[in-house]
PDB file of N, CA, C, O and CB in Angstrom:
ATOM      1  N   UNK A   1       0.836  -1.189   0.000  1.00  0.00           N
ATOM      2  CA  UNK A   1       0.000   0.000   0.000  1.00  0.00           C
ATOM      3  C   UNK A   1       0.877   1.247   0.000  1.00  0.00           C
ATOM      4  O   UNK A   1       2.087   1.024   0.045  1.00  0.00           O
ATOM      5  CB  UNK A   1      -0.949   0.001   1.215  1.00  0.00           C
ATOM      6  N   UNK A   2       0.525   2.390  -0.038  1.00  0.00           N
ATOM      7  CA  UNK A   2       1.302   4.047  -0.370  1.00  0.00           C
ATOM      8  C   UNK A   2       1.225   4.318   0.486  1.00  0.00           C
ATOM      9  O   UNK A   2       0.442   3.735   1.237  1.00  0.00           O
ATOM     10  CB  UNK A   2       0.907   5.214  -1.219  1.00  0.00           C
ATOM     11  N   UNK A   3       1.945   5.315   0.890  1.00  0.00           N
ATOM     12  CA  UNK A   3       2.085   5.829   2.633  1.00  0.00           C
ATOM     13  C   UNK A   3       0.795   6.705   2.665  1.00  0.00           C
ATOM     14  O   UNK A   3       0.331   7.107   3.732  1.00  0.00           O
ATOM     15  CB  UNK A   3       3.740   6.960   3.148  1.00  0.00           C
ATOM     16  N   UNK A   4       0.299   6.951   1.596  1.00  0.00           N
ATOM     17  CA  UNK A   4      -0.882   8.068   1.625  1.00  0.00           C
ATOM     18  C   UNK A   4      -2.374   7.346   2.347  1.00  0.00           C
ATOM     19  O   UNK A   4      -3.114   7.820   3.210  1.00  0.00           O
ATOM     20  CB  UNK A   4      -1.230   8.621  -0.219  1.00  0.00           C
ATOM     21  N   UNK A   5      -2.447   6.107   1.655  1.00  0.00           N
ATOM     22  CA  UNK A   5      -3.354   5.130   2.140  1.00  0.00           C
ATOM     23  C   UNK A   5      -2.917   4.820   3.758  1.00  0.00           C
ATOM     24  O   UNK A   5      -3.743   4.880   4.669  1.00  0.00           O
ATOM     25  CB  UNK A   5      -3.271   3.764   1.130  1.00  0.00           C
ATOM     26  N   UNK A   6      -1.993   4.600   3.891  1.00  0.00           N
ATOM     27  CA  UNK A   6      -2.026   4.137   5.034  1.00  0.00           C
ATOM     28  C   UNK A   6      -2.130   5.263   6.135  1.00  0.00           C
ATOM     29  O   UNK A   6      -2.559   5.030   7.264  1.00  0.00           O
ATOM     30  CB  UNK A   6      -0.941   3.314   5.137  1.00  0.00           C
ATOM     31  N   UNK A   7      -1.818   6.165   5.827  1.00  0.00           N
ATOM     32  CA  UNK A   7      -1.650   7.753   6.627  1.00  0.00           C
ATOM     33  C   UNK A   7      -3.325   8.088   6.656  1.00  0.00           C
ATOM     34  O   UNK A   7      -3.751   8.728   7.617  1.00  0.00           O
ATOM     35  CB  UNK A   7      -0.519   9.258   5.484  1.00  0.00           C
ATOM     36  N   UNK A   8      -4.251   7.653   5.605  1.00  0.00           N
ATOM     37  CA  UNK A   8      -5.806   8.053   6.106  1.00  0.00           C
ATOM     38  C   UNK A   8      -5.894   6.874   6.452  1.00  0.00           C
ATOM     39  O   UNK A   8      -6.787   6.987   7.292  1.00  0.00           O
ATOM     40  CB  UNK A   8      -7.067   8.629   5.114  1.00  0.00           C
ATOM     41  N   UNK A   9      -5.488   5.204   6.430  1.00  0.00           N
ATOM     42  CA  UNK A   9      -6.442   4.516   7.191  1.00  0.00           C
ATOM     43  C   UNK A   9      -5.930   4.825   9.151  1.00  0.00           C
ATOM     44  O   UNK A   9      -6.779   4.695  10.032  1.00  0.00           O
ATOM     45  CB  UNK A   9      -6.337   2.642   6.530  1.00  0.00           C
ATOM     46  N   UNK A  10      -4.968   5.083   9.359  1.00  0.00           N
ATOM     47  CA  UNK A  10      -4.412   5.691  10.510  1.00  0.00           C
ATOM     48  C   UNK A  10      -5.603   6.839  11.116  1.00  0.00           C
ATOM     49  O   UNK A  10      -6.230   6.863  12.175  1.00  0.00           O
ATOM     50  CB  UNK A  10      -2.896   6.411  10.042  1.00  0.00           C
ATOM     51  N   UNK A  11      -5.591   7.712   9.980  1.00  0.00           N
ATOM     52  CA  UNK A  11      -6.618   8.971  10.696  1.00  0.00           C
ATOM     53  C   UNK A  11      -7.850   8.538  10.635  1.00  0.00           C
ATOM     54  O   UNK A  11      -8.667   9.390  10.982  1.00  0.00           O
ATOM     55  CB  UNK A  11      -6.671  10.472   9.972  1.00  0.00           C
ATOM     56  N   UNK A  12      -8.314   7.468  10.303  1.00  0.00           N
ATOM     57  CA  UNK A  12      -9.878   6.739  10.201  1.00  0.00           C
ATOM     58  C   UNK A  12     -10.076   5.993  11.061  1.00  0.00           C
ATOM     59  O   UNK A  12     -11.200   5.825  11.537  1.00  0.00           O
ATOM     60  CB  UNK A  12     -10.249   5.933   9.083  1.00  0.00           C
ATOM     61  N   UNK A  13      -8.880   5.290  11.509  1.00  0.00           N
ATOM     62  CA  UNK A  13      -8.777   4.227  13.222  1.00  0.00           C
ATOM     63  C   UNK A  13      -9.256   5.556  14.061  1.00  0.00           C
ATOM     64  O   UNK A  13     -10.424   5.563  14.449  1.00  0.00           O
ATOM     65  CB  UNK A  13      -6.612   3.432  13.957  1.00  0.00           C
ATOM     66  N   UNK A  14      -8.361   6.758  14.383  1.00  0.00           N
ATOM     67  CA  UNK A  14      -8.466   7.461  15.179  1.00  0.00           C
ATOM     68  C   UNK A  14      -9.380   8.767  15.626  1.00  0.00           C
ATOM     69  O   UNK A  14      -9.483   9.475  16.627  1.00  0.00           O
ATOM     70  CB  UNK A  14      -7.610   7.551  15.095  1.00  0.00           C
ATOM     71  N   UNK A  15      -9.967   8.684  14.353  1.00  0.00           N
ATOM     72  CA  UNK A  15     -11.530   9.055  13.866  1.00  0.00           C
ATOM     73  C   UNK A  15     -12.255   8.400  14.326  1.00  0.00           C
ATOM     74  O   UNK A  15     -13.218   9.014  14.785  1.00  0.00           O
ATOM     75  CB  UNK A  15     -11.939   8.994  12.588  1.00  0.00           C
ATOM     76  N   UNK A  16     -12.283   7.263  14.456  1.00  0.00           N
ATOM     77  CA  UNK A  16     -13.412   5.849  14.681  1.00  0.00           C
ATOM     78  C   UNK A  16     -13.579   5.737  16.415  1.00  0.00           C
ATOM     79  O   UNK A  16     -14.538   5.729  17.187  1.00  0.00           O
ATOM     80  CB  UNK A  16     -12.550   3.988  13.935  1.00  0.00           C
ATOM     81  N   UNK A  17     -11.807   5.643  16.579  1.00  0.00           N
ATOM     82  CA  UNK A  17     -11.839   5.855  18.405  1.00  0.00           C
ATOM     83  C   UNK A  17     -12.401   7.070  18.964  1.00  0.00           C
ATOM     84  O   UNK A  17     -13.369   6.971  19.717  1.00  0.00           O
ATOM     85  CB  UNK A  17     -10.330   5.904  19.093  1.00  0.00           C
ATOM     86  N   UNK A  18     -11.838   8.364  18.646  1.00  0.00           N
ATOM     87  CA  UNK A  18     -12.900   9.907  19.226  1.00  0.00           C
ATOM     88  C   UNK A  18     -14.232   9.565  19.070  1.00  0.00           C
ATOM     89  O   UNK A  18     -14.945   9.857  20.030  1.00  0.00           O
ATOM     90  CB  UNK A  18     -12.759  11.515  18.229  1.00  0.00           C
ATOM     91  N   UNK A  19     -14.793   9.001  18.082  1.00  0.00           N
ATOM     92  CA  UNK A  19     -16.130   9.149  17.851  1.00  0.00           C
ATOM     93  C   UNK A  19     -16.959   8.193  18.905  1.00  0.00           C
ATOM     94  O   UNK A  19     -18.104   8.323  19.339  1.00  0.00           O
ATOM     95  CB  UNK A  19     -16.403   8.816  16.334  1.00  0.00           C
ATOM     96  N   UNK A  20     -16.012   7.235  19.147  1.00  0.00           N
ATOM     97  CA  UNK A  20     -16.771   6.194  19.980  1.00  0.00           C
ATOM     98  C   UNK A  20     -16.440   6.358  21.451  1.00  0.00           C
ATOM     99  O   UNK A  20     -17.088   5.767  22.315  1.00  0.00           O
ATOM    100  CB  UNK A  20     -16.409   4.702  19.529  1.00  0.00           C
ATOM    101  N   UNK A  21     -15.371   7.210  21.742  1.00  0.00           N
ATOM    102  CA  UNK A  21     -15.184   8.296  23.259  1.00  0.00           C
ATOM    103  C   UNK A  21     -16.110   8.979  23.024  1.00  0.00           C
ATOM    104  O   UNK A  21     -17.098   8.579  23.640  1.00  0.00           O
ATOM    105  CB  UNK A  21     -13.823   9.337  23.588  1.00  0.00           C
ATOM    106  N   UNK A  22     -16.297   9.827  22.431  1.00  0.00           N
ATOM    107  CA  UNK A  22     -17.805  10.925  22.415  1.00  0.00           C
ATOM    108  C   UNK A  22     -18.898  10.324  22.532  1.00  0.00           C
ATOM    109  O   UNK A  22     -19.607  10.961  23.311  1.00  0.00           O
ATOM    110  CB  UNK A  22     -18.140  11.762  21.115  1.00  0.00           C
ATOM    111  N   UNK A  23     -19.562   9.131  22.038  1.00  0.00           N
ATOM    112  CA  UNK A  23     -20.384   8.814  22.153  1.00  0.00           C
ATOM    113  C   UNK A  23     -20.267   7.822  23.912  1.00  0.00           C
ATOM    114  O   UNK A  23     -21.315   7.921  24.549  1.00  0.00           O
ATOM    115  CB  UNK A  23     -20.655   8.321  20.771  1.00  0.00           C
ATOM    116  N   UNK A  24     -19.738   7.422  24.246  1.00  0.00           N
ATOM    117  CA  UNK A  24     -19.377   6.965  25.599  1.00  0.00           C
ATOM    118  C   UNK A  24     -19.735   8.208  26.401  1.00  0.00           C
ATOM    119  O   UNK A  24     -20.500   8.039  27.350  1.00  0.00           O
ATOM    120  CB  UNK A  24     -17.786   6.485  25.768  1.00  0.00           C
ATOM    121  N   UNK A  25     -19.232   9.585  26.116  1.00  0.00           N
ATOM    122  CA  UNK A  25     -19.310  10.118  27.233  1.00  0.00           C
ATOM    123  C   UNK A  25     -20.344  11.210  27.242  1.00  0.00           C
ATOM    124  O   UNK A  25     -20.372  11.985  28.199  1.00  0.00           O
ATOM    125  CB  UNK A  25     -18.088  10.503  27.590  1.00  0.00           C
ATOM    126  N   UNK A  26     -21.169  11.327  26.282  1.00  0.00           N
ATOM    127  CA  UNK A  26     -22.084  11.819  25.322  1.00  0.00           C
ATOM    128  C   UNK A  26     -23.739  10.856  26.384  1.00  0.00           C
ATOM    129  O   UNK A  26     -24.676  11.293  27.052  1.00  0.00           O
ATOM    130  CB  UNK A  26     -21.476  11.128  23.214  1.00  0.00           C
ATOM    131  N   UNK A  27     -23.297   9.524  25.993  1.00  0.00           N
ATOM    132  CA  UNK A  27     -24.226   8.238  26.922  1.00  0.00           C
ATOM    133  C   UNK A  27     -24.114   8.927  28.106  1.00  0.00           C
ATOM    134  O   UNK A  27     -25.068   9.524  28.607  1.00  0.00           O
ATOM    135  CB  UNK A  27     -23.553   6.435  27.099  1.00  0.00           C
ATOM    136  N   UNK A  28     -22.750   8.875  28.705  1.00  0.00           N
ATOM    137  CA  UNK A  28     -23.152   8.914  30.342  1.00  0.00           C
ATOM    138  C   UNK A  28     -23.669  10.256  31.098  1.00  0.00           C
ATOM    139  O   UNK A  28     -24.134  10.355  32.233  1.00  0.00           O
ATOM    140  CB  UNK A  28     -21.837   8.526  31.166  1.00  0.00           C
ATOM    141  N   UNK A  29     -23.408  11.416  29.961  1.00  0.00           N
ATOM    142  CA  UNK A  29     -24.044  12.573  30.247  1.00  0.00           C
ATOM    143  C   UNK A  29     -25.382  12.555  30.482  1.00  0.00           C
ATOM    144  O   UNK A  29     -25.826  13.050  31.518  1.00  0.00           O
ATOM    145  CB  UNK A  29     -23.843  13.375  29.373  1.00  0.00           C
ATOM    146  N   UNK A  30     -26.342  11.878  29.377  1.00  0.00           N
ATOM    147  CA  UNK A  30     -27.247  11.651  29.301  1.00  0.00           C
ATOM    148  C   UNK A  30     -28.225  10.726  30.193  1.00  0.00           C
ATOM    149  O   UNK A  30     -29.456  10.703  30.211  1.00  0.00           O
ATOM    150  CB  UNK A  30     -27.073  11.510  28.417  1.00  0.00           C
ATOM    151  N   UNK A  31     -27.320   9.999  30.899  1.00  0.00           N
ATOM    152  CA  UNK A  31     -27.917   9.403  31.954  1.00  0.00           C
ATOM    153  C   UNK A  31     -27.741   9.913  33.448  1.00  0.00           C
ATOM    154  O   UNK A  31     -28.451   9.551  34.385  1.00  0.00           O
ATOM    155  CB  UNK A  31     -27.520   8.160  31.862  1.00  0.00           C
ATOM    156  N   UNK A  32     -26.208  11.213  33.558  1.00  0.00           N
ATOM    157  CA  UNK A  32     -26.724  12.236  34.392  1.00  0.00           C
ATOM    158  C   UNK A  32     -27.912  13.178  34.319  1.00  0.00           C
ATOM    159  O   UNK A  32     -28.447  13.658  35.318  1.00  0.00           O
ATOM    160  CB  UNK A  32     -25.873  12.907  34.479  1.00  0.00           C
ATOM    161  N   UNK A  33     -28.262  13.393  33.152  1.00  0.00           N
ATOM    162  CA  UNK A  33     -29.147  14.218  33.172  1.00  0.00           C
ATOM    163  C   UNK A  33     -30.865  13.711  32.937  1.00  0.00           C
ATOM    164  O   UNK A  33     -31.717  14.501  32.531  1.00  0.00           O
ATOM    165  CB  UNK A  33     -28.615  15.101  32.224  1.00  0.00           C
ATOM    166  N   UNK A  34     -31.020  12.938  33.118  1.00  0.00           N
ATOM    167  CA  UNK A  34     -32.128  11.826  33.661  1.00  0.00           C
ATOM    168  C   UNK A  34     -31.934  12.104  34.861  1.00  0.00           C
ATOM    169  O   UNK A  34     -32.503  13.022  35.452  1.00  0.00           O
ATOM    170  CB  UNK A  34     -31.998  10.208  33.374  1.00  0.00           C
ATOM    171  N   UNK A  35     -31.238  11.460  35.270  1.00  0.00           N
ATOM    172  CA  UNK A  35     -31.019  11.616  36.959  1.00  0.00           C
ATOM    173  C   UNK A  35     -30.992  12.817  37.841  1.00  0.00           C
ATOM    174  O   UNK A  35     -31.415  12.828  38.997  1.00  0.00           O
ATOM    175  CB  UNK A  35     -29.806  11.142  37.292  1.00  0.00           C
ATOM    176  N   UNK A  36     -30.549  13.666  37.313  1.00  0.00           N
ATOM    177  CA  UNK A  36     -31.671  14.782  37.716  1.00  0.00           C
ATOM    178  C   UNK A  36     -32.436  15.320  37.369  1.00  0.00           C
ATOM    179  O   UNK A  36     -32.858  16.256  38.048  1.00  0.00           O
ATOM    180  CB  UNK A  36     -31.542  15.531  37.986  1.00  0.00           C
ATOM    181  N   UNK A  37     -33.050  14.981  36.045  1.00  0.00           N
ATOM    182  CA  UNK A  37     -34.481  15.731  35.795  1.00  0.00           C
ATOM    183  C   UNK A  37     -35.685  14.993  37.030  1.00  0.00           C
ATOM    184  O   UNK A  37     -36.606  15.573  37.604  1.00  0.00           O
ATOM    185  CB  UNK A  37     -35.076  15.351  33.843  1.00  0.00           C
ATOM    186  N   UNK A  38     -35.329  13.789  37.126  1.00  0.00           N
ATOM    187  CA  UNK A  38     -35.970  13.016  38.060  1.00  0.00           C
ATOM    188  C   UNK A  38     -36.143  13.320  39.347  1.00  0.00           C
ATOM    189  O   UNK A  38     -37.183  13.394  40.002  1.00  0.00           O
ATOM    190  CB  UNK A  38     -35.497  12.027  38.086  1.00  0.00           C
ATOM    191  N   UNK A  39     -34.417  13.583  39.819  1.00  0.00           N
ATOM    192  CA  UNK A  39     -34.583  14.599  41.330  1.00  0.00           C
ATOM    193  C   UNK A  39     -35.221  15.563  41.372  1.00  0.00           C
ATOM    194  O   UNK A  39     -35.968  15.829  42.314  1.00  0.00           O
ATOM    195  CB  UNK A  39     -33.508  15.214  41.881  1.00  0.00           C
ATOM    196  N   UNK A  40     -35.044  16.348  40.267  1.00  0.00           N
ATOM    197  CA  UNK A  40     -35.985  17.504  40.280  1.00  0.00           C
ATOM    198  C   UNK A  40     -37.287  17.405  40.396  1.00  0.00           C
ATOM    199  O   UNK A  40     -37.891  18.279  41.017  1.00  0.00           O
ATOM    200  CB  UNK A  40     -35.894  18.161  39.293  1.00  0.00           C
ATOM    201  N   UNK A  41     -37.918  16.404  39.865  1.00  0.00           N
ATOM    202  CA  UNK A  41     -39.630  15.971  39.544  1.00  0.00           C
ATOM    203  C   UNK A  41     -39.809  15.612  41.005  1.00  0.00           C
ATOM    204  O   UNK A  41     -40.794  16.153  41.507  1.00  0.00           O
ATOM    205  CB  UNK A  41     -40.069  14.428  38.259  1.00  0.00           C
ATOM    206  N   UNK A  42     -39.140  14.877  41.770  1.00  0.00           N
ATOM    207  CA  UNK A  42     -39.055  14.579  42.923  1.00  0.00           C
ATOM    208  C   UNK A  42     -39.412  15.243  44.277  1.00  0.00           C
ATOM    209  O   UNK A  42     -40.072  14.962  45.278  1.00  0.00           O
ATOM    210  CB  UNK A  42     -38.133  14.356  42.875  1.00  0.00           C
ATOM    211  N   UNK A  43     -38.474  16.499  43.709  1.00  0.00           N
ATOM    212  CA  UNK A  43     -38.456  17.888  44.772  1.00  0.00           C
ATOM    213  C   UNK A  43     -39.257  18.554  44.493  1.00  0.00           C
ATOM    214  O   UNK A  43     -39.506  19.406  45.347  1.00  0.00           O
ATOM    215  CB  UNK A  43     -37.374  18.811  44.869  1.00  0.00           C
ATOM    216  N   UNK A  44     -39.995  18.587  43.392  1.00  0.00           N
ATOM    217  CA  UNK A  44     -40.792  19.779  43.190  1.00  0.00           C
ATOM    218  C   UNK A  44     -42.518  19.076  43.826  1.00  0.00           C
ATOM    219  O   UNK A  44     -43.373  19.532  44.585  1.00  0.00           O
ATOM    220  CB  UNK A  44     -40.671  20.338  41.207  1.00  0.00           C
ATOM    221  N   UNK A  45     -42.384  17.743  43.009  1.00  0.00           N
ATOM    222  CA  UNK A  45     -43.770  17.211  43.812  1.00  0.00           C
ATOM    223  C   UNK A  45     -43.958  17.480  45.645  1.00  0.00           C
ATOM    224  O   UNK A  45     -44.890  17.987  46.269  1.00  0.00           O
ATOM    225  CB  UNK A  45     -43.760  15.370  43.552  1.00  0.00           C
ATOM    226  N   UNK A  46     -42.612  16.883  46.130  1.00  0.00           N
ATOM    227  CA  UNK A  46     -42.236  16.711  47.489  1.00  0.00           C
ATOM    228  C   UNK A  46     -42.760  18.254  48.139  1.00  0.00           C
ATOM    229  O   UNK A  46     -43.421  18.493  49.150  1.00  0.00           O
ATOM    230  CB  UNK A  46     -40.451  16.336  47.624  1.00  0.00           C
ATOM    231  N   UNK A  47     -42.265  19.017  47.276  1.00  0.00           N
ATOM    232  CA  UNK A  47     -42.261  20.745  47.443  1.00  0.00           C
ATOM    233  C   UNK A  47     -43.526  21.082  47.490  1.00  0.00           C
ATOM    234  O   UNK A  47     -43.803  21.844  48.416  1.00  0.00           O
ATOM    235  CB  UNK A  47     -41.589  21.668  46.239  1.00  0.00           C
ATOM    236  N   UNK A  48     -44.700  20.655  46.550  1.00  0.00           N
ATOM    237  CA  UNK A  48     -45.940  20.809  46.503  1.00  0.00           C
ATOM    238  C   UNK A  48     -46.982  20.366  47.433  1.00  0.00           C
ATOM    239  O   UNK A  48     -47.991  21.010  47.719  1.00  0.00           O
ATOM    240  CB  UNK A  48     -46.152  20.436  45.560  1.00  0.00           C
ATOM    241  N   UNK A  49     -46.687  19.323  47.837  1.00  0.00           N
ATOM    242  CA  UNK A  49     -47.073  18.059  48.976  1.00  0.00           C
ATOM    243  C   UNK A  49     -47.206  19.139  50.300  1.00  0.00           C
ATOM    244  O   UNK A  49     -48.243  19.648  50.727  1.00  0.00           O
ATOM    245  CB  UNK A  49     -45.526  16.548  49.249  1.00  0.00           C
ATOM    246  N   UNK A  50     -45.940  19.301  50.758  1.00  0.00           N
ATOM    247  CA  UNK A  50     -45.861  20.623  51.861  1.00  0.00           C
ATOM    248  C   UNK A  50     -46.327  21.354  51.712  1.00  0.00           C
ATOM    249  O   UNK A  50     -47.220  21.435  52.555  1.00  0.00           O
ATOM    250  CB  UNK A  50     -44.980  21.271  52.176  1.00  0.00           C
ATOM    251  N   UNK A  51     -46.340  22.505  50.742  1.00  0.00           N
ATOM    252  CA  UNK A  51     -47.016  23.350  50.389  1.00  0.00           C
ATOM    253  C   UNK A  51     -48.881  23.293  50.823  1.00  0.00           C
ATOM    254  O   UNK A  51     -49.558  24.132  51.417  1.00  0.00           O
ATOM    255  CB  UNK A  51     -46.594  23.306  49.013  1.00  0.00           C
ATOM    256  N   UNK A  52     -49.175  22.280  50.382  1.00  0.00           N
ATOM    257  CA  UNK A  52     -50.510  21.774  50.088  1.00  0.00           C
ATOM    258  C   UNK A  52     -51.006  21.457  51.902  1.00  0.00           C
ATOM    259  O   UNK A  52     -52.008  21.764  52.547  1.00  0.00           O
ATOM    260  CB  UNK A  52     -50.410  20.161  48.841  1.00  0.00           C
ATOM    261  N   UNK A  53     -49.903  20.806  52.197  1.00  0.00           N
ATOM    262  CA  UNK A  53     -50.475  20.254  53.880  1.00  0.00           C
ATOM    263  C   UNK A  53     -50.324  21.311  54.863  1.00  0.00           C
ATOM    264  O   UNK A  53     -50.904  21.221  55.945  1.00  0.00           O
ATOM    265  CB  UNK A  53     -49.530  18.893  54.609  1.00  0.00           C
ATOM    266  N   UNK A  54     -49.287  22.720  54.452  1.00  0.00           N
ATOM    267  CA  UNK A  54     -49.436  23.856  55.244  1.00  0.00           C
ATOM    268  C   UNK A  54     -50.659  24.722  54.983  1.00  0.00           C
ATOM    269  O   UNK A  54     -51.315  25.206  55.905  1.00  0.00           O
ATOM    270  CB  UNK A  54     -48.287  24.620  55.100  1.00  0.00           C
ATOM    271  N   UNK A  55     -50.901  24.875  53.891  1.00  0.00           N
ATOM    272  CA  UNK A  55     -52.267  25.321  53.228  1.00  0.00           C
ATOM    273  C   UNK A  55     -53.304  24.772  54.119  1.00  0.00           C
ATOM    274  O   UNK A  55     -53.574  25.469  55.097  1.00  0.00           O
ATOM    275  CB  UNK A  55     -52.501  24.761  51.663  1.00  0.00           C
ATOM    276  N   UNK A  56     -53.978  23.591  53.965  1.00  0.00           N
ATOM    277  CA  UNK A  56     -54.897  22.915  54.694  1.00  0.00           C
ATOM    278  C   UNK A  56     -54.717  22.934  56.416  1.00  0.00           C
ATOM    279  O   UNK A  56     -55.733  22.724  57.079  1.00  0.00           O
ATOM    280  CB  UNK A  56     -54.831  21.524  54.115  1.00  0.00           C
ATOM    281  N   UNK A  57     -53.948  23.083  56.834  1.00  0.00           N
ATOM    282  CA  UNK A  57     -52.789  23.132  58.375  1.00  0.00           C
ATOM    283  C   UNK A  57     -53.654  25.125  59.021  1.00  0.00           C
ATOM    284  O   UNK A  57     -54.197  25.647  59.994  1.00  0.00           O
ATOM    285  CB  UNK A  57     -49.892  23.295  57.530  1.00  0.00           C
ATOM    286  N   UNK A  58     -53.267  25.392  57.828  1.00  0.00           N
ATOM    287  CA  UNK A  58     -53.833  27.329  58.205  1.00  0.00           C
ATOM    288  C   UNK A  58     -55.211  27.066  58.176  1.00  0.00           C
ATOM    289  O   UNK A  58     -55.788  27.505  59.172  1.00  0.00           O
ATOM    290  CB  UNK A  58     -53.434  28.882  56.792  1.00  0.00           C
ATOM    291  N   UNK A  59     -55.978  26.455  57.306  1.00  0.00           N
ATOM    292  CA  UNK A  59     -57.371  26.915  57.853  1.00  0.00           C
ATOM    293  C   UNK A  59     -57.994  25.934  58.494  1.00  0.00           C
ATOM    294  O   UNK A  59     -59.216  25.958  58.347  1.00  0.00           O
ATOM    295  CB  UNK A  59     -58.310  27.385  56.854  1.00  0.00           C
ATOM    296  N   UNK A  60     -57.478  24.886  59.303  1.00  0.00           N
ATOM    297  CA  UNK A  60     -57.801  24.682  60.326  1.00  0.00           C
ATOM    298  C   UNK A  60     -57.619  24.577  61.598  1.00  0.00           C
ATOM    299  O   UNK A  60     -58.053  23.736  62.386  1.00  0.00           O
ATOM    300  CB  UNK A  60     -57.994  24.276  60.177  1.00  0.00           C
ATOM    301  N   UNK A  61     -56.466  26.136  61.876  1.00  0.00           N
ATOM    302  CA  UNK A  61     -56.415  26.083  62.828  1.00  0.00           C
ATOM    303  C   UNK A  61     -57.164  27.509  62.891  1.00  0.00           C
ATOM    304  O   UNK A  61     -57.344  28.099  61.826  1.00  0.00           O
ATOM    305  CB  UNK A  61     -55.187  25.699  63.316  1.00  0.00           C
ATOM    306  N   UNK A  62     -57.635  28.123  64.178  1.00  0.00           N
ATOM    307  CA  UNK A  62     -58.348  28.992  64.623  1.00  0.00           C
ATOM    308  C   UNK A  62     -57.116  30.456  64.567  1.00  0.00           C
ATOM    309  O   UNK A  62     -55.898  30.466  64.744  1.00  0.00           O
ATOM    310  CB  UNK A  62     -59.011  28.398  66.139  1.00  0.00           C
ATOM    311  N   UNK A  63     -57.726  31.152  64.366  1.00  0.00           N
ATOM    312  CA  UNK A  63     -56.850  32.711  64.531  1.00  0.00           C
ATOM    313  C   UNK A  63     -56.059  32.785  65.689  1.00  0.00           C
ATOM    314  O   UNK A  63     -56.305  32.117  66.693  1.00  0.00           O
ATOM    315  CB  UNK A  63     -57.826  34.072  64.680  1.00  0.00           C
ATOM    316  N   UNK A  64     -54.777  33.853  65.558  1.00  0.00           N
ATOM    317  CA  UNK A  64     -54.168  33.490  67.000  1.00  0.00           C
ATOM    318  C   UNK A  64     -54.294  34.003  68.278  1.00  0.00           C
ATOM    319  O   UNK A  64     -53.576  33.810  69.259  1.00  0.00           O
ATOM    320  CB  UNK A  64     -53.052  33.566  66.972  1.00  0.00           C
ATOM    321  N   UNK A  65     -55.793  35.023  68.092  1.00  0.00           N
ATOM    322  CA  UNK A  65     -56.373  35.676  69.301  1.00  0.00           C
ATOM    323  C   UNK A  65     -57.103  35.106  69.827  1.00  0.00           C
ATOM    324  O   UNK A  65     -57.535  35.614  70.861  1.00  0.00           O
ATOM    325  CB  UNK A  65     -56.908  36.693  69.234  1.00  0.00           C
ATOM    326  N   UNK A  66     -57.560  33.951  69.469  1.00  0.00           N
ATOM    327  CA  UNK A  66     -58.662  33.159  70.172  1.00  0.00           C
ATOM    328  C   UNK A  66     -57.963  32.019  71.277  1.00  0.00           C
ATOM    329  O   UNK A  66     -58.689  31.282  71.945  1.00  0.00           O
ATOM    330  CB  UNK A  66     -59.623  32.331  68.920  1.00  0.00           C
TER     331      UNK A  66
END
């Protein structure tokens, strides 16, 4: 083979490897960010929950002059 051929199949191995690091770390990003869209869904329900039981908590308790 010509050194020319072999000089792009070289940059096509190492083309092939970046691409498949990026996509590795591309994946695991993506499964950080699941993981907290989830925490978030989590906290915000959790957040609402309270919200909701202090709400109901105020009007049944009596004013604080009585």
């Amino acid at each position: 083979m010509s050194d020319k051929t072999v000089e792009l199949e070289v940059k096509i191995a190492f083309l092939e490897q970046s691409m498949n690091e990026l996509s590795d770390v591309l994946y695991s990003q993506q499964q950080q960010i699941d993981l907290l869209k989830n925490d978030q869904h989590r906290m915000r329900t959790h957040l609402q929950s309270l919200d909701k039981d202090d709400q109901q908590g105020i009007d049944d308790q009596p004013p604080p002059h009585y």
